[in-house]
C-alpha positions in Angstrom: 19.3 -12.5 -118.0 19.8 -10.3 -120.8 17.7 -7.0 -120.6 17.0 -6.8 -124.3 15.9 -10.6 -125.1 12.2 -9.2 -125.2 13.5 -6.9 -128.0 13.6 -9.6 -130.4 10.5 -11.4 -129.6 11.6 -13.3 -126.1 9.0 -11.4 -123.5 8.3 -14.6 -122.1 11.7 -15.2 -120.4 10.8 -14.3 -116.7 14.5 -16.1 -115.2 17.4 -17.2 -115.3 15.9 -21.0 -115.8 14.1 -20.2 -119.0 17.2 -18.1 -120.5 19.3 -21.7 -119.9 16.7 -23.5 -121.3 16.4 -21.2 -124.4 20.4 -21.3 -124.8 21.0 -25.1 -124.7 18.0 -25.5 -127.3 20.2 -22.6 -130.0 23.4 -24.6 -128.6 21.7 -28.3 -129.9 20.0 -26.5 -132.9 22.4 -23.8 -133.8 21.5 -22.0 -137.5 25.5 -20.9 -137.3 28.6 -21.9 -136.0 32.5 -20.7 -136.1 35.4 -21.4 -134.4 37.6 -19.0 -134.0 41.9 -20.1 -132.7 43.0 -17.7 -130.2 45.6 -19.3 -128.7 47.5 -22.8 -129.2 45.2 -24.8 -127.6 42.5 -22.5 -127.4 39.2 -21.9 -129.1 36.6 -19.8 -129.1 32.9 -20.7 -130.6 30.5 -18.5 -131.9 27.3 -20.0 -132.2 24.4 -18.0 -133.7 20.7 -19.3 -133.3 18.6 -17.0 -136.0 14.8 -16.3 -135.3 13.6 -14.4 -137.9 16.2 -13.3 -140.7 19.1 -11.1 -139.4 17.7 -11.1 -136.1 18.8 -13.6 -133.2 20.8 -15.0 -130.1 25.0 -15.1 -130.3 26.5 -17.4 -127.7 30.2 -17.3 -126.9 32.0 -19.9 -125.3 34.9 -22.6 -125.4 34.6 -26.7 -125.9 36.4 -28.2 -122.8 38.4 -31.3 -122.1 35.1 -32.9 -121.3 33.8 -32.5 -125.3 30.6 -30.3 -124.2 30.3 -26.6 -124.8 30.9 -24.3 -121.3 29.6 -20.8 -122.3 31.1 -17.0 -121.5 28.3 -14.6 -122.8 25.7 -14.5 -125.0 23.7 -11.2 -126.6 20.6 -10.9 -128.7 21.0 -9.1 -131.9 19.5 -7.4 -134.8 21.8 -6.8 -138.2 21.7 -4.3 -140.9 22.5 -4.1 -144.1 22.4 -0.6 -145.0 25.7 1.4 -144.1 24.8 4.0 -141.6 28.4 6.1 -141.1 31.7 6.4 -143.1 33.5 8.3 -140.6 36.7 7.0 -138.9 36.4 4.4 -136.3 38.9 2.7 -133.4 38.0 -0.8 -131.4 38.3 -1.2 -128.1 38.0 -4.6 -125.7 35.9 -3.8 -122.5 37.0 -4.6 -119.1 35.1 -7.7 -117.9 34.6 -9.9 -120.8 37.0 -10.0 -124.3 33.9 -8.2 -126.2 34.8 -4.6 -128.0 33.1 -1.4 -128.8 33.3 0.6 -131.7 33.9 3.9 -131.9 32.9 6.9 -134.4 34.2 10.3 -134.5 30.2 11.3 -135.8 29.9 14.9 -136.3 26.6 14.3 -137.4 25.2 13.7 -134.1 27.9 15.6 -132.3 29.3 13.4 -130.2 31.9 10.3 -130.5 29.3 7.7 -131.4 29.8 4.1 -129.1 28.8 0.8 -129.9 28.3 -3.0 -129.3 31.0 -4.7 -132.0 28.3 -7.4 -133.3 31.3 -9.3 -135.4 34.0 -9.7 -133.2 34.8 -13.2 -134.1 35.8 -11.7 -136.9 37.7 -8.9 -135.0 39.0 -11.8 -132.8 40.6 -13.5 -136.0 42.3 -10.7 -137.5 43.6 -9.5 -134.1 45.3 -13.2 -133.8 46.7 -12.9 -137.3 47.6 -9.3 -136.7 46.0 -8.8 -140.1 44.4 -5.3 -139.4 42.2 -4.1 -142.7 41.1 -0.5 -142.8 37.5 0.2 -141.3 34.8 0.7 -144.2 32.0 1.8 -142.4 29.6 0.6 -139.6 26.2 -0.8 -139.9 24.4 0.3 -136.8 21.0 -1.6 -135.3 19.8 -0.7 -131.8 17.6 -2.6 -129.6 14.6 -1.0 -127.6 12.2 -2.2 -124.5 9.9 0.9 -125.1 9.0 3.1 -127.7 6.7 5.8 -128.9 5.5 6.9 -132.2 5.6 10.7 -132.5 3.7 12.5 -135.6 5.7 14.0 -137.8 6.3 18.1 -137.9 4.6 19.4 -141.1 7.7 21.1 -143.4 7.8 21.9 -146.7 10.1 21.1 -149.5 11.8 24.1 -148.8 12.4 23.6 -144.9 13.9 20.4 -145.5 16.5 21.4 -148.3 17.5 24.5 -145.9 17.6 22.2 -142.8 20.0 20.0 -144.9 22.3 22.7 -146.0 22.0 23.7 -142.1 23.2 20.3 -141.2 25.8 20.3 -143.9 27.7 23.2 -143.2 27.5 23.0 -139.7 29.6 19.6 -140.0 32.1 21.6 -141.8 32.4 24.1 -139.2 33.0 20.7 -136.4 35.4 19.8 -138.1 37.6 22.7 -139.1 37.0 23.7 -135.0 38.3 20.3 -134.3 41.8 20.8 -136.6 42.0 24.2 -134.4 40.1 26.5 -136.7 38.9 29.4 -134.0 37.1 31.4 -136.3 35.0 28.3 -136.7 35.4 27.6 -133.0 33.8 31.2 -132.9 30.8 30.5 -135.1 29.8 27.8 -133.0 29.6 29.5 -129.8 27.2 32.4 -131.4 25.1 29.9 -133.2 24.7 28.1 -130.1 24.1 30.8 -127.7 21.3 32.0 -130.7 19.4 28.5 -130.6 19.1 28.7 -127.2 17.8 31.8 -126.8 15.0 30.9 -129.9 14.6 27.7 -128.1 13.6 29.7 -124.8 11.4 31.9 -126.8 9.4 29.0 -128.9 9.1 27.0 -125.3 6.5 29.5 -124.1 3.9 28.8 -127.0 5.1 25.3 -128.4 5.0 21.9 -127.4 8.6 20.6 -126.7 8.3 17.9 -129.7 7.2 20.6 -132.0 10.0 22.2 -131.4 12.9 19.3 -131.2 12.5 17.4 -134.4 15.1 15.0 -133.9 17.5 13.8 -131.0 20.4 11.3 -130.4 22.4 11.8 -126.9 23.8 9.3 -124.5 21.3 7.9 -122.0 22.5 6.3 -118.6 25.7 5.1 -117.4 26.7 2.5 -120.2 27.7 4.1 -123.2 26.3 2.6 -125.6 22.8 3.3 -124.7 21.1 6.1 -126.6 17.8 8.3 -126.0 17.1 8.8 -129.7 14.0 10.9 -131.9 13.9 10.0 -135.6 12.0 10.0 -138.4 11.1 6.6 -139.4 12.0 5.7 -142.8 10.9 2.4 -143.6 8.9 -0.2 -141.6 9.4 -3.9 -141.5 7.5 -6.8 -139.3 9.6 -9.6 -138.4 7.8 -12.7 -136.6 10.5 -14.8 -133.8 9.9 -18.6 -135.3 10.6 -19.5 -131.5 7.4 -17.7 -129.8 5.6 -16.4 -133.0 5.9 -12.4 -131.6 6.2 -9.7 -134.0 9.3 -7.3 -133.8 9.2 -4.4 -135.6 12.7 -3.3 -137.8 12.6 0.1 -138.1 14.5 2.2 -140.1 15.0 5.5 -138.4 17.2 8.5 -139.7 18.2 10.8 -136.2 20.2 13.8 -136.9 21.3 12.8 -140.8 22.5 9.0 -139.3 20.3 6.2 -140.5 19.9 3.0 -138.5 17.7 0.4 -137.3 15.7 -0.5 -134.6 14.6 -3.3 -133.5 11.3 -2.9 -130.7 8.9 -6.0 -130.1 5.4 -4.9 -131.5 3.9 -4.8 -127.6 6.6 -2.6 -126.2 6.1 0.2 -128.9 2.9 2.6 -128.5 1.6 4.0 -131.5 1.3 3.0 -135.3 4.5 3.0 -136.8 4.3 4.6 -140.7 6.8 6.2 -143.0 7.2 9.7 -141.8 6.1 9.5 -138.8 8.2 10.0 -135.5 10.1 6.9 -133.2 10.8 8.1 -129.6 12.7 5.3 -127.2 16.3 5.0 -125.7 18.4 2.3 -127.6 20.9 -0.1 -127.1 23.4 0.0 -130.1 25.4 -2.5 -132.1 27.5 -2.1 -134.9 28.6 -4.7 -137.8 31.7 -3.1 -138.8 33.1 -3.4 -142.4 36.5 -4.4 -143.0 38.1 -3.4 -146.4 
């Protein structure tokens, strides 16, 4: 059973009988289906059951000899269409299964960036034709179990124009250190070693979430599984037309990289508003663009 089925409105699935029963309904009833060729005599179906708009259950599997449908995975998932990075971006197929993950080179956040690749039927197609396009961007969505709502920190115009100059050059600085730059391998070090020490100095006095505005950094073994803190941009309600629960979409910006989030309105504590703060650890897809 998949751990983040609740996250788009399925809290009810307690085993392994309901999630059959849940897939051969979206199998009978699917809202989507492709077939993508990867071999002679080989096929793979992508079948999509959509509960609320952009928001659903993927199943992957092959037809067999027999005419009925014998499944290989399935995922929920949540899509976006608001373009969260530009930077460049590889595929990779994981071990177990033919799915892929994306990959960023995101100095924004500081880290290479990993994801679920939410079209790879597409992927699939283009590998078989071995028609590669250039990546455009990625849309990224995550999925959360739990969630808080933090209050925002009061800044002025001010603040936030110098924290985004802040943010700005310091990307520059990443990425002249990462072409070899050691004067701006330099910088980094001292600015590093300074926020650390006025870290250590603001601790004493301040509460940690006063102090730690946002956050984005691996969570876990899986890689593609974030502990994230973000100011939440815009709020949507979604309602699953299967079991009538509400999932928020958030829109969340963490460390200058927008992206949403869907978290079922039980599992999140706290009043989500513009402005305010989303706390939770994430499980993140990516609908990559293909120019």
């Amino acid at each position: 059973m998949h751990k983040f089925l609740r996250s788009i409105g399925f809290s009810g699935i307690r085993n392994n009988q309901d999630v059959e029963v849940l897939l051969k309904r979206i199998v009978e009833n699917p809202s989507e289906k492709r077939r993508v060729q990867t071999e002679e005599n080989l096929n793979l179906w992508e079948i999509r059951g959509e509960v609320a708009p952009g928001m659903g259950i993927a199943i992957f599997g092959e037809i067999g000899e027999d005419g009925n449908f014998h499944r290989e995975f399935y995922y929920p998932y949540l899509r976006s269409s608001d373009l969260s990075s530009a930077a460049d971006c590889s595929i990779q197929r994981h071990t177990e299964k033919e799915t892929y993950a994306g990959l960023l080179d995101e100095y924004r956040v500081g880290i290479s960036l990993i994801f679920f690749l939410e079209n790879l039927s597409e992927y699939r197609k283009m590998k078989r034709d071995y028609d590669f396009h250039k990546i455009g961007g990625a849309n990224l969505t995550g999925l959360a179990t739990s969630g808080k709502v933090l209050l925002p920190l009061r800044k002025t115009a001010k603040q936030v124009e110098l924290s985004r100059v802040a943010a700005r050059d310091r990307n520059d600085l990443i990425e002249a250190a990462k072409n070899g730059d050691e004067d701006a391998m330099e910088t980094l070090t001292i600015e590093d070693i300074d926020l650390y020490s006025k870290i250590t100095r603001r601790m004493m006095k301040e509460d940690i979430y006063s102090i730690v505005e946002t956050c984005f950094m691996p969570c876990g073994i899986e890689c593609d599984q974030y502990s994230v803190i973000g100011e939440i941009k815009n709020v949507a309600m979604k309602k699953n037309s299967m079991t009538g629960e509400d999932v928020y979409d958030l829109t969340v910006e963490s460390s200058d990289l927008t992206f949403h989030v869907g978290i079922a309105k039980m599992d999140l504590l706290g009043e989500p508003e513009i402005g305010r703060r989303f706390k939770g650890q994430i499980w993140m897809q990516g609908f990559v663009q293909f120019t």
